[in-house]
One Martini backbone bead per residue (centre of mass of N, CA, C, O) as a GRO file, in nm:
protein
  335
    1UNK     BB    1   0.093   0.039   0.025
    2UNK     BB    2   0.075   0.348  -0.014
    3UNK     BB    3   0.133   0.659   0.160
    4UNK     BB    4  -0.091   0.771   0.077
    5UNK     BB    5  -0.327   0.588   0.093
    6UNK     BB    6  -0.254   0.550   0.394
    7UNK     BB    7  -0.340   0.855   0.457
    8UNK     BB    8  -0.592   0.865   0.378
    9UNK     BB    9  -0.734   0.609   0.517
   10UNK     BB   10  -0.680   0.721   0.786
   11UNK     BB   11  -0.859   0.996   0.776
   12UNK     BB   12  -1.134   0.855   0.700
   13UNK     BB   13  -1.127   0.662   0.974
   14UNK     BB   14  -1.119   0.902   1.132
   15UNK     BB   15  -1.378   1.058   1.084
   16UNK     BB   16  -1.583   0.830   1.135
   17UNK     BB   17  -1.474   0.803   1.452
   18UNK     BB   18  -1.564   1.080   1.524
   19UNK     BB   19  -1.866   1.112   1.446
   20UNK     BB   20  -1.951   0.863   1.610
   21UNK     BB   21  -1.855   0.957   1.894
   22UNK     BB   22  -2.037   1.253   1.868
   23UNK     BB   23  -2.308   1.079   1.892
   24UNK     BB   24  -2.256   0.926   2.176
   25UNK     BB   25  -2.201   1.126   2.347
   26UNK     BB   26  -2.473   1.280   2.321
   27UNK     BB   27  -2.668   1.052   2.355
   28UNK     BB   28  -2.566   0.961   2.640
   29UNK     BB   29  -2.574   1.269   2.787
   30UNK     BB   30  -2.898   1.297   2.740
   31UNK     BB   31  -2.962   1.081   2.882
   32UNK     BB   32  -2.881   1.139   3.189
   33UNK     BB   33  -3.029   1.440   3.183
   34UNK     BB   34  -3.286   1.300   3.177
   35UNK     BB   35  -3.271   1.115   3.440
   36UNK     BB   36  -3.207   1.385   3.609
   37UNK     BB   37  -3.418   1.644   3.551
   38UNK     BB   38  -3.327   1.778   3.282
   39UNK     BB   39  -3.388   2.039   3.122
   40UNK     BB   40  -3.426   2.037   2.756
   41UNK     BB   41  -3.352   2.341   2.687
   42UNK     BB   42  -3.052   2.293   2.832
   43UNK     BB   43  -2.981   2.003   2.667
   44UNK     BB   44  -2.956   2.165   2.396
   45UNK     BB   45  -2.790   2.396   2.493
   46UNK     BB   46  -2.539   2.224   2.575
   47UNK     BB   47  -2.489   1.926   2.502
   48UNK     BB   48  -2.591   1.965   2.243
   49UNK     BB   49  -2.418   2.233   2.095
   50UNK     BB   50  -2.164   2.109   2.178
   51UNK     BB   51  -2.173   1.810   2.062
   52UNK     BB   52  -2.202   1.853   1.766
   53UNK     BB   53  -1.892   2.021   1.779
   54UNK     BB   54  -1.711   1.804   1.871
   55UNK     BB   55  -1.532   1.728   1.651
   56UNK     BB   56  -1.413   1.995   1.532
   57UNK     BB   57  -1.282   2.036   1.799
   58UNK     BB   58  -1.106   1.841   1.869
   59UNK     BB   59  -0.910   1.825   1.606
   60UNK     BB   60  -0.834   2.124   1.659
   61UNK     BB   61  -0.698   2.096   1.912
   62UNK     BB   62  -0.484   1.881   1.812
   63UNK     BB   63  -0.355   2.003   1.642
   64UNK     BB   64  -0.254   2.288   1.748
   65UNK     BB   65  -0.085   2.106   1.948
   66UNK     BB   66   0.065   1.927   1.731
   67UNK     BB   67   0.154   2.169   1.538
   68UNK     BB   68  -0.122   2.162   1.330
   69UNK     BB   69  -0.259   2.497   1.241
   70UNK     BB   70  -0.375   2.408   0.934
   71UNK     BB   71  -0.601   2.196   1.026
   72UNK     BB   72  -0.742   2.380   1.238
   73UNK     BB   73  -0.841   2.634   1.114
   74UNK     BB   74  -0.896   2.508   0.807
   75UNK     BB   75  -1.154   2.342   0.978
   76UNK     BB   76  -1.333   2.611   1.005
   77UNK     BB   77  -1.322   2.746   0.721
   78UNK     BB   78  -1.409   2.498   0.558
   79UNK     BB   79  -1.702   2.411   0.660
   80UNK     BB   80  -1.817   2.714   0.604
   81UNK     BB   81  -1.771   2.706   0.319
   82UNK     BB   82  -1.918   2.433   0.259
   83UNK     BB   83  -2.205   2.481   0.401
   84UNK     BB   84  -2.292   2.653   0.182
   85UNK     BB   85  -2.247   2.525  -0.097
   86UNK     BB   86  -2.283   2.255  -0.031
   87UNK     BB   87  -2.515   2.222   0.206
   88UNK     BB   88  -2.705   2.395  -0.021
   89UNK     BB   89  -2.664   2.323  -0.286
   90UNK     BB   90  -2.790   2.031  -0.296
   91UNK     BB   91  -3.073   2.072  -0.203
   92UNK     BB   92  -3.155   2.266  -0.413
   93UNK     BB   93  -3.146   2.020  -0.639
   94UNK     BB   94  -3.455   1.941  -0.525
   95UNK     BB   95  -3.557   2.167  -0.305
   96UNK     BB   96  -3.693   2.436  -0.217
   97UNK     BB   97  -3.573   2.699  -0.050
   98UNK     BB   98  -3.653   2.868   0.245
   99UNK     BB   99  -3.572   3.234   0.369
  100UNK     BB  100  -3.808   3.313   0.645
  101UNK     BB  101  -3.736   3.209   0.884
  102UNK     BB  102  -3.716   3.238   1.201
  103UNK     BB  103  -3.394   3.432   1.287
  104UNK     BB  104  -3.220   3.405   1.052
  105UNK     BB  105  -3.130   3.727   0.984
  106UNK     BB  106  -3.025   3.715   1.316
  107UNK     BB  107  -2.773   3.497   1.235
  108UNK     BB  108  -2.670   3.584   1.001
  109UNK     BB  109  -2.543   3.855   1.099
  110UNK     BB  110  -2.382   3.723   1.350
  111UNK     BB  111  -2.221   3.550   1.120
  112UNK     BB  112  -2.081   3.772   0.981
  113UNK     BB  113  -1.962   3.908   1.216
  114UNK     BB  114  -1.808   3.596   1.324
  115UNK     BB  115  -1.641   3.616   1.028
  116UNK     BB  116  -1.471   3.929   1.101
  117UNK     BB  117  -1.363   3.853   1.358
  118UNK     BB  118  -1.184   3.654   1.295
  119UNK     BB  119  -0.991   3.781   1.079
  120UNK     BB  120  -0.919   3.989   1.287
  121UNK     BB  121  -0.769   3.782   1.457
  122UNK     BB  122  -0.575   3.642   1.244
  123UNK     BB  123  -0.422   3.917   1.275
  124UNK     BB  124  -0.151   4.146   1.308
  125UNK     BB  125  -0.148   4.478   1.357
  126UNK     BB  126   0.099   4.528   1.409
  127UNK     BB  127   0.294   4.348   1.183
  128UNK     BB  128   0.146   4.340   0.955
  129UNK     BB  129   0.016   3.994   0.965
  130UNK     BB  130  -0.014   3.738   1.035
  131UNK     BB  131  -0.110   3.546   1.336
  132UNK     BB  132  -0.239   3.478   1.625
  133UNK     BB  133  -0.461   3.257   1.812
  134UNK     BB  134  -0.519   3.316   2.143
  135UNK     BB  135  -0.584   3.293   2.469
  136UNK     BB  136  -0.758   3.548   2.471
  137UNK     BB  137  -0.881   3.519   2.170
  138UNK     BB  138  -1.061   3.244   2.289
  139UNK     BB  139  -1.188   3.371   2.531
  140UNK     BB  140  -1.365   3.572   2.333
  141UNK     BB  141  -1.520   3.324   2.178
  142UNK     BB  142  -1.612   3.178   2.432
  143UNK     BB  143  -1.758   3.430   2.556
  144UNK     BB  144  -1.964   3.403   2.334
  145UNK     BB  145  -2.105   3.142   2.292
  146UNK     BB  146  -2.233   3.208   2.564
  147UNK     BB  147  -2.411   3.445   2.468
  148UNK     BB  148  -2.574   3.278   2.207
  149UNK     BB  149  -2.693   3.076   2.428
  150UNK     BB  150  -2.873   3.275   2.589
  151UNK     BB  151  -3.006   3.416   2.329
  152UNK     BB  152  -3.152   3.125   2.282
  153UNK     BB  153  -3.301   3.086   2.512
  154UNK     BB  154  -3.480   3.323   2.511
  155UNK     BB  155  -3.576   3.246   2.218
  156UNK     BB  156  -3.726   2.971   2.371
  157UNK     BB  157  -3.907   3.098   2.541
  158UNK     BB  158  -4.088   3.242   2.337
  159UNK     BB  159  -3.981   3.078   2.076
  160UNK     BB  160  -3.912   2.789   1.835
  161UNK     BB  161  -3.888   2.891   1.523
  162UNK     BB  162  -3.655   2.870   1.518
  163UNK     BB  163  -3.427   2.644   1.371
  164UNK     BB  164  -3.224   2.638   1.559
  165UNK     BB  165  -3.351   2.587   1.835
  166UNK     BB  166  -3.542   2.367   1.696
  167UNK     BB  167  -3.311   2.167   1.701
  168UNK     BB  168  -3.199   2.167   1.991
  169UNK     BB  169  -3.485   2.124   2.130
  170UNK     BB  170  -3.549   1.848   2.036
  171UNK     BB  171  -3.513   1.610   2.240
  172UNK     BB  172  -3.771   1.459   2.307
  173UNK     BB  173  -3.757   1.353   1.962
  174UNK     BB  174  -3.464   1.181   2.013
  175UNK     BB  175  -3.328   0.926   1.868
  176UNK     BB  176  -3.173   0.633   2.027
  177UNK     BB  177  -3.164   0.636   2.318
  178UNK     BB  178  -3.061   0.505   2.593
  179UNK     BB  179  -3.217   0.350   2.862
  180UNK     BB  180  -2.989   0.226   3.002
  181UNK     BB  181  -2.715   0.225   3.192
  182UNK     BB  182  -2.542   0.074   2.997
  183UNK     BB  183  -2.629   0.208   2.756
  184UNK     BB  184  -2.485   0.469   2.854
  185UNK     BB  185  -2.197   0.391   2.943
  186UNK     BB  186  -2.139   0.296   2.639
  187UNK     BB  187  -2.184   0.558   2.488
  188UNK     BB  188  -1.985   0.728   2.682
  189UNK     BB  189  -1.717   0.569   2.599
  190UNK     BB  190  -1.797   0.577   2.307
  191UNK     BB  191  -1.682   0.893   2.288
  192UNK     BB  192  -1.445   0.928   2.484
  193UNK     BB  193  -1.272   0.743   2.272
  194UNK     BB  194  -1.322   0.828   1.969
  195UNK     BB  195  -1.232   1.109   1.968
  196UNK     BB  196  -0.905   1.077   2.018
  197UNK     BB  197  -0.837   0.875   1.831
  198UNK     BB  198  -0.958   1.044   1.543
  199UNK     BB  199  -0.791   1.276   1.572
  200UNK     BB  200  -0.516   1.140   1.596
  201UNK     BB  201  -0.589   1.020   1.283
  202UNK     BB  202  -0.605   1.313   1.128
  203UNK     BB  203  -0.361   1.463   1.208
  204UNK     BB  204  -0.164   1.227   1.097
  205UNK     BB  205  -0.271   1.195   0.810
  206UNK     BB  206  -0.281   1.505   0.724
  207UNK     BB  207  -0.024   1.540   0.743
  208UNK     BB  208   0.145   1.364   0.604
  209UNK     BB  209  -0.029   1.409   0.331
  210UNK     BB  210   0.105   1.708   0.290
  211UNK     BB  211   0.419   1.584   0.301
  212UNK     BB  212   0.384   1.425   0.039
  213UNK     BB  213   0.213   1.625  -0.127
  214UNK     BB  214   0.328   1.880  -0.135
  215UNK     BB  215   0.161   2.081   0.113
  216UNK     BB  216  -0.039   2.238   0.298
  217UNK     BB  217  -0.245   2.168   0.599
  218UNK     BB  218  -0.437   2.376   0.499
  219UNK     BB  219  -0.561   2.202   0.235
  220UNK     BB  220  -0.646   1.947   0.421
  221UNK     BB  221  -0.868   2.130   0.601
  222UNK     BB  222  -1.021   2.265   0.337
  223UNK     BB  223  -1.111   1.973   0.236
  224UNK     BB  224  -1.115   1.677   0.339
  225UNK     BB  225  -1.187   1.759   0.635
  226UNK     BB  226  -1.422   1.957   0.605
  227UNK     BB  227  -1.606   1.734   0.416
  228UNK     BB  228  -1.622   1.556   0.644
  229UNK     BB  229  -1.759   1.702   0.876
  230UNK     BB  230  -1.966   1.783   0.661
  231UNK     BB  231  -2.190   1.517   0.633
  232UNK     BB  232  -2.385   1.524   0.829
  233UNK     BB  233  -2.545   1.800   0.720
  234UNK     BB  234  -2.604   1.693   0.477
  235UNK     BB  235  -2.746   1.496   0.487
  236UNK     BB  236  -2.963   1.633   0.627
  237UNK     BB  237  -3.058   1.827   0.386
  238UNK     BB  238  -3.128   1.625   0.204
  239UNK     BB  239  -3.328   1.454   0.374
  240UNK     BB  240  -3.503   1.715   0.379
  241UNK     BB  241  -3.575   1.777   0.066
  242UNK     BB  242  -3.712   1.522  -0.004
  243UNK     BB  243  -3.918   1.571   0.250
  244UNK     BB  244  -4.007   1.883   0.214
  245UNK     BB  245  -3.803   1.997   0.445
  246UNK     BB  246  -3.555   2.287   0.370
  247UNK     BB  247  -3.601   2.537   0.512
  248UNK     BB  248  -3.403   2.455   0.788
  249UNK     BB  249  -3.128   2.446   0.668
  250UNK     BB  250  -3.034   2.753   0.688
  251UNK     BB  251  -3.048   2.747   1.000
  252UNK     BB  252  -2.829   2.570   1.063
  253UNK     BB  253  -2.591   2.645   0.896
  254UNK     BB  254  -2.563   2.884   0.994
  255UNK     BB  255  -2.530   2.805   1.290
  256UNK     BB  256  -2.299   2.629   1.278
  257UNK     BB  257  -2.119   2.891   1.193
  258UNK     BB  258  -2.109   2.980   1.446
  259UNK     BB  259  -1.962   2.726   1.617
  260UNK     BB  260  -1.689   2.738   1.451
  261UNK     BB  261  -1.617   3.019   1.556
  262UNK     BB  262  -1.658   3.041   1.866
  263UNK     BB  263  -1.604   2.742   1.979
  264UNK     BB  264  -1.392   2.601   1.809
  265UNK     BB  265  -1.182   2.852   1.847
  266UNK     BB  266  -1.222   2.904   2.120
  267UNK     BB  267  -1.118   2.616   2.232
  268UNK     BB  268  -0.867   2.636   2.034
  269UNK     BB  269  -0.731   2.908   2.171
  270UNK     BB  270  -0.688   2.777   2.447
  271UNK     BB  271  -0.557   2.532   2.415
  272UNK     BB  272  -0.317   2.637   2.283
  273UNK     BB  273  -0.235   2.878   2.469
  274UNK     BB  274  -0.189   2.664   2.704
  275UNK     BB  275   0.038   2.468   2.532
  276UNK     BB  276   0.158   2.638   2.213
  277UNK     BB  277   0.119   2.974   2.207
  278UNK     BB  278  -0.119   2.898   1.993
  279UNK     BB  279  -0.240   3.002   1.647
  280UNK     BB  280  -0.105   2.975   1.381
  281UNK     BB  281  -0.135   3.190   1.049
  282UNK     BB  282  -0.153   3.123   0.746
  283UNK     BB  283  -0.069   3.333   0.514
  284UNK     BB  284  -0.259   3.161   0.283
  285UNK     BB  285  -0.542   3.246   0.439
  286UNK     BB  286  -0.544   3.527   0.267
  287UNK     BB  287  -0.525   3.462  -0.054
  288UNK     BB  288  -0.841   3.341  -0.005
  289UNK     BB  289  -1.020   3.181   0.184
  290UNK     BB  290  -1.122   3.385   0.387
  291UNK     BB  291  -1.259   3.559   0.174
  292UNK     BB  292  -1.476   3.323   0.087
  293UNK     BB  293  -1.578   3.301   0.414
  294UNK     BB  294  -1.708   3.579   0.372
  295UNK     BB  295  -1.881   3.544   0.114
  296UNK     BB  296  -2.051   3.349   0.228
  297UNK     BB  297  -2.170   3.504   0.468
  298UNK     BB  298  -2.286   3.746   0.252
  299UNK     BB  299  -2.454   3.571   0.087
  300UNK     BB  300  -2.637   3.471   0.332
  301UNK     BB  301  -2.754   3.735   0.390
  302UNK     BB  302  -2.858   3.847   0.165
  303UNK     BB  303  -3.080   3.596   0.122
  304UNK     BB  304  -3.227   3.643   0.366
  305UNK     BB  305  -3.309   3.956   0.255
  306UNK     BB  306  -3.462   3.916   0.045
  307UNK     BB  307  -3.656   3.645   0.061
  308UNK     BB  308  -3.555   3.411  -0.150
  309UNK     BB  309  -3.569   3.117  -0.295
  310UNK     BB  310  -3.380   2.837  -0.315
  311UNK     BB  311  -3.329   2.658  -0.627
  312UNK     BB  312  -3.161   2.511  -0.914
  313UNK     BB  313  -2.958   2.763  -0.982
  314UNK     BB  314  -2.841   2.809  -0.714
  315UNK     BB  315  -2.756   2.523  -0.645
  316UNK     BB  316  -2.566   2.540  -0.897
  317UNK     BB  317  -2.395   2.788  -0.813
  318UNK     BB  318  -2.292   2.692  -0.529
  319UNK     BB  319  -2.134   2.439  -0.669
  320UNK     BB  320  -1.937   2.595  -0.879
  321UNK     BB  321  -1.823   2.796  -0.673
  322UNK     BB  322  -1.692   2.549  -0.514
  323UNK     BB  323  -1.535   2.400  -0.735
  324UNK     BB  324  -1.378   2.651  -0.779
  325UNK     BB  325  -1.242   2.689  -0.558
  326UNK     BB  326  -1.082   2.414  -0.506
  327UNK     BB  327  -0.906   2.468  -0.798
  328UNK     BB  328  -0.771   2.726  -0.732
  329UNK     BB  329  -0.635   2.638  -0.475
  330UNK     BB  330  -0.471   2.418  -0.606
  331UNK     BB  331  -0.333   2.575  -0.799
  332UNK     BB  332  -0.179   2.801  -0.567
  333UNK     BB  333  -0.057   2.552  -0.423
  334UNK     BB  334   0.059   2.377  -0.745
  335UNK     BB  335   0.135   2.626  -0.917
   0.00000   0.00000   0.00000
């Protein structure tokens, strides 16, 4: 087997258990939260919000320690973008998506804003250069998304219509749930096993695949590590088109991409800062990646702020737009 292939298999199959690993470990823990009396809204708002982050979080946080801040880095910017392009744009060629739905308007404004606020913090504006997401700057992003917390808090109590909300808030007809002790404890051994095993299978394949194909570490997390981790959404996504229930898509993946840069860059700003000295940001980030990142968030602020709806034009449009970025990345790469 050659040292690619088996490169890219690590990665492939980091991925895989890292998905499934976050996903037993919410399991796990929404059924403990349930059978002690917590509330609904509370395990939606902490458990779910923050478990379903937990896949590239942990990668996150594994890259950023283990020297490799462009896997890290990467895999948020990354996620972001195949979110808009690709996780709307294929359910868009199945099904008209509505973009009027309550609430999506103000995540989108608040998601705008934290891409803008990302990239001012990947600068390093005394030595005009790219910088460092230090300690105190992920404790900033961490302190955000708590506060992100509490407004969809409030915004369940008035009303559950905002589809980021009634995502997080579906607790109670979340099927799968392990019922007994046993199936508990299971569950939540193999999420807590799974996913740092996962990450460092992804951190290891993936650096790898990078000084193989000679590439940098952060082309292999805007590209397979971000398309990977973006699978669940996707998927979902899809399945929602199909069953002609589209409309909730676009306020999950705003959501989604709010908690890829507050959550996962915060506690990854954390957690590098107090063990690597912060996560470096490759200047080459700056040359395209960042820019296309801020653009995903204005197209979809723009379509929501029109109120029209996405078909399969739109659909057509965002998936060759996804298709041109990874093309030109790749070019200016490799070129």
């Amino acid at each position: 087997m050659s040292a690619t292939l088996l490169d890219v298999l690590l990665l492939i199959v980091g991925i895989i258990i890292i998905l499934f690993g976050g996903d037993y470990l919410v399991r796990g823990a929404t059924a403990v939260a349930k059978r002690t009396g917590v509330p609904s809204l509370l395990i939606g708002l902490t458990i779910v919000a923050f478990g379903t982050s937990a896949p590239e979080m942990v990668v996150s946080v594994f890259a950023a320690i283990a020297g490799s801040p462009g896997l890290a880095v990467g895999n948020i910017v990354g996620s972001n973008i195949a979110n808009i392009f690709l996780v709307l744009g294929l359910p868009a060629l199945i099904a008209v998506m509505g973009t009027t739905a309550k609430g999506v308007r103000t995540n989108a404004l608040i998601a705008l804003a934290a891409s803008l606020l990302f990239i001012a913090l990947c600068w390093d504006w005394e030595a005009n250069a790219p910088g460092t997401l230090s300690l105190l700057e992920g404790a900033l992003l961490t302190g955000l998304i708590i506060a992100y917390i509490v407004y969809l808090g409030f915004v369940a109590m008035g009303s559950r219509d905002d589809p980021m909300v009634a995502e997080l808030t579906g607790v109670d007809s979340m099927e799968g749930l392990p019922k007994s002790a046993l199936g508990i404890g299971f569950s939540l051994i193999v999420g807590l096993v799974a996913l740092p095993i996962g990450a460092n299978l992804i951190v290891e394949g993936g650096a790898s695949l990078a000084l193989t194909l000679g590439v940098s570490e952060a082309v292999i997390g805007l590209t397979l590590l971000a398309i990977g981790t973006s699978l669940p959404e996707l998927a979902t996504s899809v399945v929602a088109a199909v069953r002609r229930q589209a409309d909730m898509a676009i306020g999950n993946v705003i959501g989604s991409n709010i908690f890829n840069i507050f959550a996962v860059g915060g506690i990854t700003g954390l957690a590098a800062g107090g063990f690597a000295g912060g996560v470096s940001i490759d200047p080459g980030f700056f040359q395209l990646d960042l820019w296309v990142f801020l653009a995903s968030a204005v197209f979809v602020t723009v379509l929501v702020f029109s109120r029209r709806p996405m078909g399969r034009t739109t659909g057509a449009a965002l998936l060759l737009i996804y298709a041109a970025y990874i093309a030109a990345l790749l070019y200016f790469t490799l070129g």
